[in-house]
C-alpha positions in Angstrom: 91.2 99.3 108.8 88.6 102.1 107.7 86.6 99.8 105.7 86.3 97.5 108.7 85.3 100.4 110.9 82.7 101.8 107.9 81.5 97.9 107.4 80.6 97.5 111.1 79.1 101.1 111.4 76.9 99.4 108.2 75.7 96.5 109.4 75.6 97.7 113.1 73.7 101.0 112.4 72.9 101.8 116.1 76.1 102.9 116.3 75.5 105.5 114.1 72.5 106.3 115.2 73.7 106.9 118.8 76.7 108.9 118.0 79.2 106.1 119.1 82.5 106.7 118.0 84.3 103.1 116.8 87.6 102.5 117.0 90.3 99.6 115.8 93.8 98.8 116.4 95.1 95.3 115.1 96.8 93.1 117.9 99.1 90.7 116.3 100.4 89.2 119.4 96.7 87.6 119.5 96.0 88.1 115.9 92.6 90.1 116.7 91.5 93.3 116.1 91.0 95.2 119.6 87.4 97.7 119.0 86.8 100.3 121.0 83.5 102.1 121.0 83.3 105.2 123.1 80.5 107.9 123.6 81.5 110.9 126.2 83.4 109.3 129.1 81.9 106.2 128.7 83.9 103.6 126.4 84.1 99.5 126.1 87.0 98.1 124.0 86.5 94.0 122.9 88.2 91.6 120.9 87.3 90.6 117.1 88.8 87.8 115.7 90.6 87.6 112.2 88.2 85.3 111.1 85.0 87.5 112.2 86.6 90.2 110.8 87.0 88.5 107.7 83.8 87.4 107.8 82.4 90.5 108.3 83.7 92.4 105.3 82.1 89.4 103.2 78.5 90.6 104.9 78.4 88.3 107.8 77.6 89.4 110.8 79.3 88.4 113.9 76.8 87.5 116.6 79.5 88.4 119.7 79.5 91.9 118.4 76.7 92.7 118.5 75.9 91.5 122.1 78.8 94.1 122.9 77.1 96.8 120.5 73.6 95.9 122.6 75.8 95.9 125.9 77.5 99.3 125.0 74.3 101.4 124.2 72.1 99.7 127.2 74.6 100.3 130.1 75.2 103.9 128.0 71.5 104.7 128.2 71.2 103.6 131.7 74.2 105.5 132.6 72.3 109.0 131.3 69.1 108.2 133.2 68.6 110.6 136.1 69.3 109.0 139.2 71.3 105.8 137.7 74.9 105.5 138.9 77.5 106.3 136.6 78.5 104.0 134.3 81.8 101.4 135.0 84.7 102.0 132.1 84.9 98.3 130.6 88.6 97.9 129.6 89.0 94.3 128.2 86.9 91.9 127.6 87.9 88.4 126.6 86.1 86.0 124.6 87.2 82.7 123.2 85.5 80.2 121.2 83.6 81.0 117.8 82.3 84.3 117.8 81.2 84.8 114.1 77.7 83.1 113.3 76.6 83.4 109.7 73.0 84.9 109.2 
């Protein structure tokens, strides 16, 4: 699971770049990997199929993860903005279909 979690902090260098801490647990009841990026109190953990998983480690990106990436840092940066109202914890977030898109 660390190369996973060093692969994703690759391609998605934002991340990095923010200071967003990534996590990853493997859920084999739904045979997905459950990522959890947090930053402070603020945190969103998502679903990342097998398959995108797989697919990532071969260098191929999964489209759904980054929207959540984007998603993460914008509501973050809104979040720190004087005057803005803090931001709400996202817990789960399903998603079914294909999620991996090959670029």
């Amino acid at each position: 699971m660390k190369a996973l979690v060093a692969k994703i902090r690759d391609m998605y260098p934002e991340v990095s770049q923010h200071g967003i801490s990534v996590g990853l647990d493997f859920s084999s009841e739904k045979n997905a990997y459950l990522v959890k990026f947090s930053k402070g109190k603020h945190d969103l953990t998502t679903h990342l199929e097998k398959k995108d998983a797989d697919d990532c480690m071969n260098n191929i990106k999964c489209v759904y993860l980054g929207v959540q990436v984007g998603q993460f840092l914008k509501n973050f940066e809104e979040a720190e903005e004087p005057g803005k109202s803090q931001l709400t914890t996202e817990r789960h977030r399903e998603h079914r279909g294909n999620q991996g898109v090959r670029v």
